[in-house]
C-alpha positions as CSV (number, residue, x, y, z in Angstrom):
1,X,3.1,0.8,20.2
2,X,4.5,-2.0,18.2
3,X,3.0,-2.0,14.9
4,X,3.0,-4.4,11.7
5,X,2.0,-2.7,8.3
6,X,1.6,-4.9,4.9
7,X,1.2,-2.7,1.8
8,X,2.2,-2.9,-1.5
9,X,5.7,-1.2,-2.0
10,X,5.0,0.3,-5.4
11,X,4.6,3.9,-6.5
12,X,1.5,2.9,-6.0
13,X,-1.0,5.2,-3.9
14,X,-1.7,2.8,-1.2
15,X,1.8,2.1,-1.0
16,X,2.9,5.4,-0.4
17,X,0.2,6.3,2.2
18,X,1.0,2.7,4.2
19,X,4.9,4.0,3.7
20,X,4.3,7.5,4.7
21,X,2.2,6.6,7.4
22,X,4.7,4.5,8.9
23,X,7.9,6.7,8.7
24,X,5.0,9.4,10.5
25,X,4.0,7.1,13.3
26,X,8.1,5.6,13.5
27,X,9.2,9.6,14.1
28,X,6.3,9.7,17.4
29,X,8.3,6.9,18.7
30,X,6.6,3.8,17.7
31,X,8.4,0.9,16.5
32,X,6.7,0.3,12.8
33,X,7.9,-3.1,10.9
34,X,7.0,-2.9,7.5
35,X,5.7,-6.8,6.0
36,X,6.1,-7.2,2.2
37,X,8.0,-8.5,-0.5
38,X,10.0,-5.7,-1.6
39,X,11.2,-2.9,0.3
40,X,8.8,0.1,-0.2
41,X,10.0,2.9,-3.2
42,X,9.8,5.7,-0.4
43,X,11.0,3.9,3.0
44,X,13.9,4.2,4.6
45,X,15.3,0.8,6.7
46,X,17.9,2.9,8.0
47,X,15.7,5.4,9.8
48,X,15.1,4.7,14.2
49,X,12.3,2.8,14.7
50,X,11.3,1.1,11.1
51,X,11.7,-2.3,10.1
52,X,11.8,-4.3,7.1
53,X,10.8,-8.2,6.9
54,X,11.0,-9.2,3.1
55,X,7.9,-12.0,2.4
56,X,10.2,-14.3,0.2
57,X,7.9,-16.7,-2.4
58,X,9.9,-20.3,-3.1
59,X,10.1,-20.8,-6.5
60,X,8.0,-24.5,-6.6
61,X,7.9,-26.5,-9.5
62,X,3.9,-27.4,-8.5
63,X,2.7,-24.4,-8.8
64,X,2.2,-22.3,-11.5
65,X,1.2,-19.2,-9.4
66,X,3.1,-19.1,-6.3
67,X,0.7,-18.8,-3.0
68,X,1.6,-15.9,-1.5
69,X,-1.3,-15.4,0.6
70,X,0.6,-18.2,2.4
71,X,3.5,-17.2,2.2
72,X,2.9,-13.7,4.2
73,X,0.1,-15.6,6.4
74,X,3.3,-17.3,7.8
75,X,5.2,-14.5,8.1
76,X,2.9,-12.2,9.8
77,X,2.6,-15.3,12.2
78,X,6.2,-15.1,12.8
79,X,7.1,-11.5,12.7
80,X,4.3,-11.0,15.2
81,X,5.4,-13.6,17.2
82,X,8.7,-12.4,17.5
83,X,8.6,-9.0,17.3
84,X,5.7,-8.9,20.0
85,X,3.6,-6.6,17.7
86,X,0.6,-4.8,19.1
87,X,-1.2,-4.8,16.0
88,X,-1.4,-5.2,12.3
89,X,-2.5,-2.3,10.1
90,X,-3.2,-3.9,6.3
91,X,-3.3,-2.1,3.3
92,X,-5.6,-2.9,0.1
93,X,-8.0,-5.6,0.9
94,X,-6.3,-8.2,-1.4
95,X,-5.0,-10.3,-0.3
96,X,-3.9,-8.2,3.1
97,X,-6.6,-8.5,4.9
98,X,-7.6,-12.6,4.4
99,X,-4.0,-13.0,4.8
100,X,-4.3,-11.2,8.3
101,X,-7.9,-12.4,9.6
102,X,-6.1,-16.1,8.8
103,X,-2.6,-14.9,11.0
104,X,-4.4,-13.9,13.5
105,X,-6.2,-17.2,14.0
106,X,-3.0,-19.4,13.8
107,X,-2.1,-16.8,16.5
108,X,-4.9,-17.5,18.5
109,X,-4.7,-21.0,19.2
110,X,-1.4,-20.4,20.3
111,X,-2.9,-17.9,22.9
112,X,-1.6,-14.8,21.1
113,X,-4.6,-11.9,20.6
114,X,-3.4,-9.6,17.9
115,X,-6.5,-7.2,16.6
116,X,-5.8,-5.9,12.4
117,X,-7.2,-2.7,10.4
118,X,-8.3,-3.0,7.3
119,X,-7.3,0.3,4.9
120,X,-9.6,0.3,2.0
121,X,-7.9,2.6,-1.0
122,X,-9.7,2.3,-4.0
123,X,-9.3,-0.5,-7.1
124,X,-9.2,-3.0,-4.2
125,X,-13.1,-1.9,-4.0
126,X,-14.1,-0.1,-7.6
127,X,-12.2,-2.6,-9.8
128,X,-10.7,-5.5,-8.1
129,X,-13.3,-6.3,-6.1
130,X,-16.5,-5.9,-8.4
131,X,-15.1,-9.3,-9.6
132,X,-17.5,-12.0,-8.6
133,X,-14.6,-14.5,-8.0
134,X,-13.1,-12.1,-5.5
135,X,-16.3,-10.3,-3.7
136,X,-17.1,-13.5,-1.3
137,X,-13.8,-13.1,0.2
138,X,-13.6,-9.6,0.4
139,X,-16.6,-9.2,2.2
140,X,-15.9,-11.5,4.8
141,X,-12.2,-10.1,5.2
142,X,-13.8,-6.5,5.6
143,X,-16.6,-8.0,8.2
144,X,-14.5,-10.0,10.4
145,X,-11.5,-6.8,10.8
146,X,-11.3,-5.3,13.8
147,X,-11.4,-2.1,12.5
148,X,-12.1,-0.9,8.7
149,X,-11.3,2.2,7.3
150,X,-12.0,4.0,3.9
151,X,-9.7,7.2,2.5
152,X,-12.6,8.9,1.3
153,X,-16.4,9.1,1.9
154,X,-16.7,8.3,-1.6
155,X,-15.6,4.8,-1.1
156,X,-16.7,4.3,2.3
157,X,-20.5,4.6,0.0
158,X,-19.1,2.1,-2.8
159,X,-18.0,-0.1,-0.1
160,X,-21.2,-0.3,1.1
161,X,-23.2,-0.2,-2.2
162,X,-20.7,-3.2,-3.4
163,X,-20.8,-5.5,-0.7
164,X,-23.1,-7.1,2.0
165,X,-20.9,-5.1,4.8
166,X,-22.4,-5.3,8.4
167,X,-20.1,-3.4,10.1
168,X,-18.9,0.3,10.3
169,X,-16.1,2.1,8.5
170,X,-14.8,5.2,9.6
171,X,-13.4,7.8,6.8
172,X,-9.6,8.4,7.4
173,X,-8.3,10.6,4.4
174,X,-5.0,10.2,3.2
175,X,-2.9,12.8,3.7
176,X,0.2,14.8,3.0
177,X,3.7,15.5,4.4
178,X,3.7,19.5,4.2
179,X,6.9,19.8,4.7
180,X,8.2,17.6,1.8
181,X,6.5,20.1,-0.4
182,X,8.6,23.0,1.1
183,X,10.6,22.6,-1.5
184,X,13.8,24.7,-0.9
185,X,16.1,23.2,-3.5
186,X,17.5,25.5,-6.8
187,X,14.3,24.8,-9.4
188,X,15.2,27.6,-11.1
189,X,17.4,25.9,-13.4
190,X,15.1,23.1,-14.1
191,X,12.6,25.0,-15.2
192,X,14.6,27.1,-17.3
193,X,15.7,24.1,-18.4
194,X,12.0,23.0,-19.2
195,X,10.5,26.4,-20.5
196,X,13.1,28.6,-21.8
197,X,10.8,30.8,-22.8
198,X,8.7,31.2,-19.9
199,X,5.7,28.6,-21.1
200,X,3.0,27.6,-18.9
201,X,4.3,24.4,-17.2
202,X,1.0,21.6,-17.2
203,X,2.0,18.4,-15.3
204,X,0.5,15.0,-15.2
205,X,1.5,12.0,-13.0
206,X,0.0,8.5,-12.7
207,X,0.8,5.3,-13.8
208,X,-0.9,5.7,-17.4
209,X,-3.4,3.1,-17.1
210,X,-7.1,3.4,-19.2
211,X,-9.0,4.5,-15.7
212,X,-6.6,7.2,-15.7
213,X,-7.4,9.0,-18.9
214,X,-4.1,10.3,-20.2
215,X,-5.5,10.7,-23.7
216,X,-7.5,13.5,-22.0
217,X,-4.8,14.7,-20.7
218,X,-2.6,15.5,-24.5
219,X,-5.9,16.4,-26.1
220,X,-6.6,19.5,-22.9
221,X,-3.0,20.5,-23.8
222,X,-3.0,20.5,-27.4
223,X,-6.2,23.2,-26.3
224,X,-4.5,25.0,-24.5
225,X,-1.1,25.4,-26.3
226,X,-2.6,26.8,-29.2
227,X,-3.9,29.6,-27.3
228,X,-1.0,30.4,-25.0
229,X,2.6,29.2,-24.6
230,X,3.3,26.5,-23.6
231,X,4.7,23.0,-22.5
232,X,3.7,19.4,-21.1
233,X,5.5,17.3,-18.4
234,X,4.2,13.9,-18.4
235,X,5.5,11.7,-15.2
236,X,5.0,7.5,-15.1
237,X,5.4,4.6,-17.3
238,X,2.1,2.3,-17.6
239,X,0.3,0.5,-20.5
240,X,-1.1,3.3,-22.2
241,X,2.4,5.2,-22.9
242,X,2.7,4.4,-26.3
243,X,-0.8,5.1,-27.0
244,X,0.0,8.8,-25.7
245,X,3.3,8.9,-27.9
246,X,1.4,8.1,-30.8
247,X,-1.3,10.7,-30.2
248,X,1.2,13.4,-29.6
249,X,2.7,12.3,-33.2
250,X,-0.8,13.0,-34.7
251,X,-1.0,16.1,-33.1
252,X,2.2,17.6,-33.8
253,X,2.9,18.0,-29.9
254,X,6.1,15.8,-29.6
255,X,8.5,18.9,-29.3
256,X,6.5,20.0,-26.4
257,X,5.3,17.1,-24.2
258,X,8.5,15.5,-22.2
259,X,7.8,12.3,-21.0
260,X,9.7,11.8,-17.6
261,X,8.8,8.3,-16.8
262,X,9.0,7.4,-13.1
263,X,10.5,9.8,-10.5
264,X,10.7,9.2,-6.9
265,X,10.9,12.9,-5.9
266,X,7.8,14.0,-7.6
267,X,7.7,17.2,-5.5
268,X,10.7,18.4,-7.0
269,X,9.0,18.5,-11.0
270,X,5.4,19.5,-9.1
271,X,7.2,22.9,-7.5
272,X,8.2,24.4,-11.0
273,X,4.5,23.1,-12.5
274,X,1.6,25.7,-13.1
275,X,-1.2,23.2,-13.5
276,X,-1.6,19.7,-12.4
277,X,-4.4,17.5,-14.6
278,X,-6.2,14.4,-13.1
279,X,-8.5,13.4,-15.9
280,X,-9.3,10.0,-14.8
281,X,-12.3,8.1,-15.0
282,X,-12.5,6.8,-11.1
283,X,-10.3,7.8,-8.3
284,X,-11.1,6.6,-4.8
285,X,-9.4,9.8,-3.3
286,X,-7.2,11.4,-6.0
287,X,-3.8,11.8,-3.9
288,X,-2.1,12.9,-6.7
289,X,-4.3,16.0,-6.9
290,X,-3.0,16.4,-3.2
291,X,0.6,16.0,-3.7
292,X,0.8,18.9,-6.4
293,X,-1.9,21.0,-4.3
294,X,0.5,20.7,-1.4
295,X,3.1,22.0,-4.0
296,X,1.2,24.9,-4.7
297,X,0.4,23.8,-8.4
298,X,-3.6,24.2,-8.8
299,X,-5.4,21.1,-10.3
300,X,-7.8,20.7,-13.0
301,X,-9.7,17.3,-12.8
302,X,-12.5,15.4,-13.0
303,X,-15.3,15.9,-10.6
304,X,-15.6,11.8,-10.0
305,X,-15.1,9.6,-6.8
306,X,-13.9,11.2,-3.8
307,X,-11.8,13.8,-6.0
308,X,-14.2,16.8,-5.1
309,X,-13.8,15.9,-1.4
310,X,-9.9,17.0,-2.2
311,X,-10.0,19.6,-4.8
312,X,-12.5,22.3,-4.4
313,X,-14.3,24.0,-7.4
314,X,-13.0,27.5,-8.7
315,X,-11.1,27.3,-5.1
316,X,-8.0,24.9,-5.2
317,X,-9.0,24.4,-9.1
318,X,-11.6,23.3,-11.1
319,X,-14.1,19.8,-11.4
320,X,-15.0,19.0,-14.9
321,X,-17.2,15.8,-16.2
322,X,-15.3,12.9,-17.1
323,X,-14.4,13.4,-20.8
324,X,-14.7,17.0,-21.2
325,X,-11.7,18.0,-22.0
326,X,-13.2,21.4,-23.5
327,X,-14.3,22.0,-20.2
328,X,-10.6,21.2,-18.7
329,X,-9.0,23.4,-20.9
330,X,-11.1,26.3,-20.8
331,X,-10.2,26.1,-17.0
332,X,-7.3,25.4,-17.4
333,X,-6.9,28.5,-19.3
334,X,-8.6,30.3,-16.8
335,X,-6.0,29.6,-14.5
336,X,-3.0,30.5,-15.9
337,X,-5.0,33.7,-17.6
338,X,-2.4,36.0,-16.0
339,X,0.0,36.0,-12.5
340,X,-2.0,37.8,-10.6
341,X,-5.1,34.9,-11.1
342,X,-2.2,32.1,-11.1
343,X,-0.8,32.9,-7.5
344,X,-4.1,33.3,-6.4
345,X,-5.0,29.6,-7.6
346,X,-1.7,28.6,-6.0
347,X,-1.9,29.6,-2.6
348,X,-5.8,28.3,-2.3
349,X,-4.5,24.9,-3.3
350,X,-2.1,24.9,-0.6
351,X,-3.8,26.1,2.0
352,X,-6.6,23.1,1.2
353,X,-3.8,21.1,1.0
354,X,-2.8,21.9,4.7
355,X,-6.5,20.4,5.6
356,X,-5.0,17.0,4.6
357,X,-1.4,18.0,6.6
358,X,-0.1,14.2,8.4
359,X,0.5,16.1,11.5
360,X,-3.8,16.4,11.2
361,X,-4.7,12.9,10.4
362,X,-2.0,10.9,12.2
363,X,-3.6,11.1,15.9
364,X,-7.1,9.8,14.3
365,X,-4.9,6.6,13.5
366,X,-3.4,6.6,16.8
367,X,-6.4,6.6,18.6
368,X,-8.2,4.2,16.4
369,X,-4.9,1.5,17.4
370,X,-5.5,2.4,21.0
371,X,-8.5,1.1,21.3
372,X,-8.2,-1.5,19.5
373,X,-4.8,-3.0,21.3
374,X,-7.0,-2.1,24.6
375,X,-9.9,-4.2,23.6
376,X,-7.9,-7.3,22.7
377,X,-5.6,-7.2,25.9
């Protein structure tokens, strides 16, 4: 298959699914072009099979936001035309999938059929799109797709609690490659490096924005530390970072929280980790809980969205209510009680991790783009 994919190409979750996904599909032979205005953090153009088209906004003095729903309505036009795709898989419903639904019907009057999947991820549904000035057109984007799908049943429900859908969506989680996370590389060093005196190792990655929680995050460790060694490793940048400095100046925590800012090879810092923490207010899915369960690091998180459909109670980790961050650190604490309880942790998480292995959920993709490219030729 010949296959177009527009994401965002940010560190972003639904950018790293769309660029995961297509590096997956491009290693099964198809020929995957990727359609945004970056190149995607984690793709490689140089790989057999992937291809990059950059969607390049004119600077024009008339506007004072450029259009870019224009601009890549053109040039999924033209890369389709082209390239001779088969299909178009968008990701995040703005403004992907208006951008495709108005592609394909240039391409139609030219005689071209060219059916498009709608991924739904999250805050294109829970935050973006509870805006009244944005719901119309969501709502028709998501009814007139050829095929929708949701990365959790969570958000497959606050699709349809949101928005006057009359069609069906069909749950595709995200997933993980397992075999990034076989980390085989010296860590030994780094986390010497990190804990010279053996501490705990708690880990926390996002992109430190307010839904996130990462006050909940310094206050569970502050818990924690005072009742057994140890240290905090916190990885992103976002808006709320020097709100977290500040708190771990009132607390007297500086000297052992380590702010890492962005890294690309997350597994690498997740491998050495003891305990991951998701405290965050909303999460569609929660793929960060997935990545450091799929490096063997057991998560503590909130028990909101479609997180418990990842990370299973007292199995994989522990669900707390959103807030209680007694809660988290008493589980926390539970966790890393003593080796014998910590490996156990570890290896559950990782073997629920495997339930969300690529090599799992790619085929449910492939078959969902065989029909589809079946019904439309």
């Amino acid at each position: 298959m010949n296959i177009g994919i527009v994401c965002y190409p940010t560190f972003g979750g639904s950018g790293v699914v769309a660029t995961e996904l297509g590096k997956a599909l491009a290693a099964k032979g198809h020929k995957i072009h990727f359609i945004t205005y970056q190149q995607p953090v984690r793709l490689d153009i140089f790989s057999e099979n992937i291809f990059y088209h950059e969607v390049k906004v004119s600077d024009y003095p008339l506007f004072d936001y450029q259009p870019y729903e224009l601009v890549l309505t053109s040039k999924l036009v033209d890369v389709v035309k082209f390239e001779k795709l088969d299909l178009l898989h968008v990701h995040y419903a703005i403004p992907h999938a208006s951008a495709a639904y108005m592609a394909q019907h240039i391409l139609k009057s030219e005689g071209i059929n060219i059916p498009f999947v709608t991924t739904l991820h999250g805050t294109d549904i829970t935050l973006v799109g509870k805006d009244a000035s944005f719901a119309p057109v969501i709502t028709f984007a998501i009814n007139e797709s050829n095929a929708v799908t949701a990365v959790s049943e969570s958000l497959k429900q606050d699709t349809l609690k949101h928005f006057d859908v009359k069609r069906d969506i069909e749950v595709i989680p995200n997933f993980i490659c397992l075999d990034q996370y076989n980390y085989n590389g010296n860590v030994q060093e780094l986390k010497k490096s990190l804990a010279p005196n053996n501490e705990k190792l708690l880990i926390h990655v996002s992109n430190f924005r307010k839904v996130k929680r990462a006050e909940d995050v310094i206050r569970v460790f502050d818990i924690v530390r005072k009742q057994t060694p140890a240290k905090l490793l916190m990885v992103g940048d976002g808006p709320e970072r020097r709100r977290l400095e500040e708190l771990c100046r009132e607390l007297d925590t500086c000297h052992l929280v380590k702010f890492l800012g962005k890294v690309k090879d997350t597994e690498r810092i997740l491998s050495i980790s003891d305990v991951f923490i998701l405290p965050s207010e909303s999460e569609s899915f929660g793929l960060a809980a997935l990545e450091a369960m799929a490096a063997k690091t057991p998560v503590i998180s909130t028990n909101t969205g479609g997180i418990p459909e990842v990370n299973k109670n007292g199995i994989s980790g522990f669900l707390s209510n959103v807030g209680d961050v007694e809660s988290m650190a008493e589980n926390t604490l539970k966790i890393i009680a003593d080796d014998a309880t910590l490996e156990k942790f570890k290896m559950n998480a990782y073997e629920q991790a495997k339930v969300f292995n690529i090599h799992t959920v790619l085929p449910q993709y492939e078959d969902l783009y065989t029909n589809l490219i079946s019904k439309s030729s």
